[in-house]
BAKOL-741916 format. One line per field, with one value per residue: residue number from 1; x, y, z of N, C-alpha, C in turn; residue in three letters; chain. Coordinates in nm, 4 decimals, decimal comma, always signed. Atoms other than C-alpha are relative to their C-alpha. Layout:
residues N
pos	c(NUM;...)
n_c1	c(X;...)
n_c2	c(Y;...)
n_c3	c(Z;...)
ca_c1	c(X;...)
ca_c2	c(Y;...)
ca_c3	c(Z;...)
c_c1	c(X;...)
c_c2	c(Y;...)
c_c3	c(Z;...)
code	c(Ala;...)
unit	c(A;...)
END
This chain:
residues 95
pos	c(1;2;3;4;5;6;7;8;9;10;11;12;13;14;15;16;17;18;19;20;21;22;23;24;25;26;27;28;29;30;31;32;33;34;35;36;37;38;39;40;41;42;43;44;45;46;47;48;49;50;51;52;53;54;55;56;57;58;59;60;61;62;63;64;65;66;67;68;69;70;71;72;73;74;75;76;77;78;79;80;81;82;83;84;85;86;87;88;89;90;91;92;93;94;95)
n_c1	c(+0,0956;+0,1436;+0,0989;+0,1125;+0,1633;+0,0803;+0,1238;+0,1347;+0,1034;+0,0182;+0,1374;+0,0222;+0,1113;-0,0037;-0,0821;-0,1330;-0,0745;-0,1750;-0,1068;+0,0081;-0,1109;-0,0495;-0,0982;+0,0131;+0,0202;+0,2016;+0,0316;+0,0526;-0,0665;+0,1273;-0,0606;+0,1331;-0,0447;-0,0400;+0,1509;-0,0548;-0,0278;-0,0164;+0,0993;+0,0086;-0,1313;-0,0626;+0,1033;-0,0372;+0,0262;-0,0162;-0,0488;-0,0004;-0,1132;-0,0995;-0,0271;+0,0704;-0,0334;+0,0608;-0,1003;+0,0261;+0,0196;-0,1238;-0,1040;+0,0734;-0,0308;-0,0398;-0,0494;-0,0525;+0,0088;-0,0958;+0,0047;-0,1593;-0,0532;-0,1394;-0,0590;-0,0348;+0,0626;+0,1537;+0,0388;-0,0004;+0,1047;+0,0613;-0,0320;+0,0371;+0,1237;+0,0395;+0,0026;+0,1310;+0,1547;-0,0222;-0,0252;+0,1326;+0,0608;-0,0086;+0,0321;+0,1693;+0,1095;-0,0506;-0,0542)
n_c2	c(-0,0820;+0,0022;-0,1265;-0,0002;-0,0496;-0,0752;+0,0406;-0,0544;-0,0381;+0,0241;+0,0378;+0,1018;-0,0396;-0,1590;+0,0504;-0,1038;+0,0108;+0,0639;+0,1097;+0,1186;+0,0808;+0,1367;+0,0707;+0,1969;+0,1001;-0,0306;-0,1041;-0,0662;-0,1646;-0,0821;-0,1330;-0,0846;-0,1032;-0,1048;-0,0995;-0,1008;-0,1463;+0,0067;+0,0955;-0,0504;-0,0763;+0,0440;+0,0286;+0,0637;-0,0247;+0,1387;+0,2019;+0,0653;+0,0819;+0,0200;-0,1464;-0,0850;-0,1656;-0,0897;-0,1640;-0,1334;-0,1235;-0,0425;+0,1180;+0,1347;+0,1602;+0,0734;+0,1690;+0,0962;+0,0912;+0,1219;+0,1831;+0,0621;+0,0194;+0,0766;-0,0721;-0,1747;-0,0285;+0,0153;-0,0857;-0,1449;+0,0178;-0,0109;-0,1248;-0,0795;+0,0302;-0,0479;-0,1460;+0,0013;-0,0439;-0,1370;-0,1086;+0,0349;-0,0621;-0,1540;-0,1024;+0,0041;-0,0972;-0,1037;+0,0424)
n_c3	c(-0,0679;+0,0990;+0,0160;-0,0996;+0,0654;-0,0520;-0,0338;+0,1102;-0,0375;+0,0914;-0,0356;+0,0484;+0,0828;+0,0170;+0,1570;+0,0275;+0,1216;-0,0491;+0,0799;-0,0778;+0,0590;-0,1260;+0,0089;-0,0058;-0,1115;-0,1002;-0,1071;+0,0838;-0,0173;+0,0970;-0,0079;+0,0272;+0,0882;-0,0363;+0,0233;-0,0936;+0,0643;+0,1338;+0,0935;+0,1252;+0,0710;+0,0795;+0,0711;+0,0612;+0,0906;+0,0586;-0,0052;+0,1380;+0,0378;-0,1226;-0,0729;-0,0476;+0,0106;-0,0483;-0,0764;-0,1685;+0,0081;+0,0600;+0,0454;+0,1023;-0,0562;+0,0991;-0,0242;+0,1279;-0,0649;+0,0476;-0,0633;+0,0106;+0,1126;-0,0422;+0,0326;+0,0009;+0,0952;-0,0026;-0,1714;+0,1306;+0,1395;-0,0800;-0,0139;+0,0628;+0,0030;-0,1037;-0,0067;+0,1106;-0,0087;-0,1314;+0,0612;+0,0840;-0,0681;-0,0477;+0,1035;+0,0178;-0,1358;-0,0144;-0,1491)
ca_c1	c(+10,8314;+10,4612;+10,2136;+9,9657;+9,6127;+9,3802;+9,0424;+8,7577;+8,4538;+8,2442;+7,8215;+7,7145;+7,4644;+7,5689;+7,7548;+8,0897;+8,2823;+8,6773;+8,9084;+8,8543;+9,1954;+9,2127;+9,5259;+9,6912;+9,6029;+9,2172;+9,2855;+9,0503;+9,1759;+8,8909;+9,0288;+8,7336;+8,7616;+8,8844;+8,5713;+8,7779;+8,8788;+8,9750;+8,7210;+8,7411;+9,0727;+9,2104;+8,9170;+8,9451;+8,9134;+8,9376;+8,9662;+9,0576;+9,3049;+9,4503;+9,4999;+9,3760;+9,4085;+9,3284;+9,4197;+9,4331;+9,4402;+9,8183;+9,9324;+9,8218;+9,7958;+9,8851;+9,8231;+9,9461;+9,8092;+10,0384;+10,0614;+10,3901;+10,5608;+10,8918;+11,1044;+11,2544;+11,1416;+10,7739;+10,7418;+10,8742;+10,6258;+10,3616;+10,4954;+10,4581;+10,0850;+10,0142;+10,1362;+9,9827;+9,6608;+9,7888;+9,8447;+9,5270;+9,3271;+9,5350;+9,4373;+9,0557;+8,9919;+9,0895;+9,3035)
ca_c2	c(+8,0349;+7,9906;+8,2424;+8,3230;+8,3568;+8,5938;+8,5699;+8,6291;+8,7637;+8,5666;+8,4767;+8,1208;+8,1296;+8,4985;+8,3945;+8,6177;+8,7024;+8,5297;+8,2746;+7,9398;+7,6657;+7,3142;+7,1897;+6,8211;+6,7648;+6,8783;+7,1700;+7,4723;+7,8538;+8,0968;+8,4523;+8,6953;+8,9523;+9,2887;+9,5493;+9,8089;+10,1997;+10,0547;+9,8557;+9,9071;+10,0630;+9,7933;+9,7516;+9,4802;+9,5403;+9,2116;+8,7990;+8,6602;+8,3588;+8,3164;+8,6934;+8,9132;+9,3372;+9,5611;+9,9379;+10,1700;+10,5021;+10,4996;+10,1303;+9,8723;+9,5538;+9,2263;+8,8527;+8,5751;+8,2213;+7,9265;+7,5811;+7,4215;+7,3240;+7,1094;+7,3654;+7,7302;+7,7345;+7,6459;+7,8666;+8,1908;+8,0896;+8,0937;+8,4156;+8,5836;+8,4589;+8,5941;+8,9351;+8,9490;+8,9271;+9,1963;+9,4350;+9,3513;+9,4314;+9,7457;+9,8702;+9,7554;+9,9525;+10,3105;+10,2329)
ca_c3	c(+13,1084;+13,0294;+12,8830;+13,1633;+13,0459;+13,1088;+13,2648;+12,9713;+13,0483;+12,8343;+12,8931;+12,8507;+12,5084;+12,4029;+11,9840;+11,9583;+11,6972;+11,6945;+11,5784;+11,7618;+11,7575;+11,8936;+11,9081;+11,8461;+12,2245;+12,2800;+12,4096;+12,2815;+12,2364;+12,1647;+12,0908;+12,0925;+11,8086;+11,8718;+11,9883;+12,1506;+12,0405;+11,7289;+11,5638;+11,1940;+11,1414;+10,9455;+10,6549;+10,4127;+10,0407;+9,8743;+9,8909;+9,5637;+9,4622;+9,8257;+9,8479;+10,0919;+10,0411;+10,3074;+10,4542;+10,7579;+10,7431;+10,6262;+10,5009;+10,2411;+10,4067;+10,1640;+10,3052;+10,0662;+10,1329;+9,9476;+9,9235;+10,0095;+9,7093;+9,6484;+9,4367;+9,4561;+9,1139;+9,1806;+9,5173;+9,2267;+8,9762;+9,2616;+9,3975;+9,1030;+9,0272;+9,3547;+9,2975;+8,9880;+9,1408;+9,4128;+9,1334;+8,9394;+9,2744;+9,3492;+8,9775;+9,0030;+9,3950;+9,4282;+9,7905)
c_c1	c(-0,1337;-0,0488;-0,1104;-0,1166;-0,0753;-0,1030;-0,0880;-0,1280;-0,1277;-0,1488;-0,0245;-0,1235;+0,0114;+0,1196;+0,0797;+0,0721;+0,1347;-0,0097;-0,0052;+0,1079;-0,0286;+0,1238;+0,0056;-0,0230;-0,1278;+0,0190;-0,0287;+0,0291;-0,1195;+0,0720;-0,1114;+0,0746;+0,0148;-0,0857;+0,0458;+0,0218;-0,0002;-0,0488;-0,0090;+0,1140;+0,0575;-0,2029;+0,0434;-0,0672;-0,0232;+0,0699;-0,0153;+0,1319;+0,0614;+0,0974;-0,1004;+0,0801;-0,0376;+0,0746;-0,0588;+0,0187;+0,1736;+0,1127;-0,1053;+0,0441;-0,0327;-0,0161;-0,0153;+0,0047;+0,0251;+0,0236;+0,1522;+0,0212;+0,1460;+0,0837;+0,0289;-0,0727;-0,1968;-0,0570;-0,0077;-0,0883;-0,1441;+0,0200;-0,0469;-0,1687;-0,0312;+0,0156;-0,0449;-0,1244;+0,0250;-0,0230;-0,1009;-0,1247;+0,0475;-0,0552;-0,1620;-0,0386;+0,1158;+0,0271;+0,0391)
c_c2	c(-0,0089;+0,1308;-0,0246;+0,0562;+0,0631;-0,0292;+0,0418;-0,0125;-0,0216;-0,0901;-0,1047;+0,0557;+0,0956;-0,0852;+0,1879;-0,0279;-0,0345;-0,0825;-0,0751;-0,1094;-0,1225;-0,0784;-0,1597;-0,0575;+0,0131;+0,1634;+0,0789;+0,1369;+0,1003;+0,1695;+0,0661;+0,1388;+0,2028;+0,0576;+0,0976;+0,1469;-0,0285;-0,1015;+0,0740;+0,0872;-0,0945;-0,0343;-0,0808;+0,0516;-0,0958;-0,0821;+0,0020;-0,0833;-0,0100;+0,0999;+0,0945;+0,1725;+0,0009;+0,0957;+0,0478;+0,0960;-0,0044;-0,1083;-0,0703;-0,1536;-0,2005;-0,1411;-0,0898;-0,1071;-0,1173;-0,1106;-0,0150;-0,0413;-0,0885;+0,1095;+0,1216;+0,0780;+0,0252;+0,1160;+0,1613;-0,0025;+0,0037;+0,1454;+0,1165;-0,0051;+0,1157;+0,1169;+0,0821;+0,0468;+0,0955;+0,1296;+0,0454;+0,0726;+0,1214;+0,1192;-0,0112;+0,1180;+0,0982;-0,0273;+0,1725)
c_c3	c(-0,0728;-0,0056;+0,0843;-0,1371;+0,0788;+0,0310;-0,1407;+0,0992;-0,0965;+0,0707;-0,0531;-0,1082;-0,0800;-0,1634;+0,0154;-0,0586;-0,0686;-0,0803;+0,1605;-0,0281;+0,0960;-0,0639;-0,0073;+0,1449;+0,0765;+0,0127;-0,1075;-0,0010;-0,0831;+0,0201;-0,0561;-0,1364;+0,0899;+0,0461;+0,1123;-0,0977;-0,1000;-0,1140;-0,1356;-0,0210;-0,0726;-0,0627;-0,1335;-0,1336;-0,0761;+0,0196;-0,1303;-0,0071;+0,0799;+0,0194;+0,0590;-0,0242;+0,1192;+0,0247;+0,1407;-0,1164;-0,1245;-0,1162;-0,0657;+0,1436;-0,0936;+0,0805;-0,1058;+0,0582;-0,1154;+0,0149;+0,0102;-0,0904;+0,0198;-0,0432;+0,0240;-0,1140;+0,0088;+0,0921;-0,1272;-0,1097;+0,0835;+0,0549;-0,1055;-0,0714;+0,1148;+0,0015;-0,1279;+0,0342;+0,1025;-0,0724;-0,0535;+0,1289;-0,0004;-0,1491;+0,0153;+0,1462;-0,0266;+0,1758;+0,0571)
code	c(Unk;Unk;Unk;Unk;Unk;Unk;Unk;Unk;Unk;Unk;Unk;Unk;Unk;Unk;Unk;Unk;Unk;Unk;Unk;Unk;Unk;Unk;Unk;Unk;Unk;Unk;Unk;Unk;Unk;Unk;Unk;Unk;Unk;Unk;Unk;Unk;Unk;Unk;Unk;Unk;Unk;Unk;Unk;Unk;Unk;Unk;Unk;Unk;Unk;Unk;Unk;Unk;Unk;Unk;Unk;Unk;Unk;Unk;Unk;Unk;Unk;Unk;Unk;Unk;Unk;Unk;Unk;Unk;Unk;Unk;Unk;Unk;Unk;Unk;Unk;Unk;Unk;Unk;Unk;Unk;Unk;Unk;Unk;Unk;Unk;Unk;Unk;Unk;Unk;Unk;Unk;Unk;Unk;Unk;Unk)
unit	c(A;A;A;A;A;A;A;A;A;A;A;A;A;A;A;A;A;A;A;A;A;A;A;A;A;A;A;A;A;A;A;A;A;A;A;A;A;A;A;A;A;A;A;A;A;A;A;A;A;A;A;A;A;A;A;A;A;A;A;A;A;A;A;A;A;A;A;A;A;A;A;A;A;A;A;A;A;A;A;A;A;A;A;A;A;A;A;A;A;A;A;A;A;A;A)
END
């Protein structure tokens, strides 16, 4: 079953704010950024070392960006780098 797409309502000339993808076959996917009721409820706190922080009102939010690796070993020695610097941010900002 395919995913239907929606119409966008989108002005030739007019620069908006999104995540743009072209796939391995041309084809281009522009996803406009959020600008509804809830603009600014997730607020980012810090990028550092291929970690992102941010919060809402109620939750930490943690993305962790990793290179592929060959080992179990290497991926856990990477892992823990990474939360390292998670911890290191959560002591530097008052969240």
């Amino acid at each position: 079953m395919k995913k239907k797409r929606e119409k966008m309502e989108l002005v030739p000339g007019t620069r908006y704010r999104g995540w743009g993808v072209v796939n391995d076959y041309g084809q281009f996917d522009f996803t406009p950024e959020a600008t509804g009721t809830r603009v600014g409820t997730i607020k980012q706190v810090c990028q550092r070392d291929g970690v992102t922080v941010s919060h809402t009102k109620d939750h930490i939010i943690v993305h962790i960006k990793m290179r592929k690796l060959v080992s179990l070993t290497q991926y856990m020695g990477e892992i823990w780098n990474k939360f390292s610097t998670v911890i290191n941010i959560l002591r530097e900002y008052e969240i």
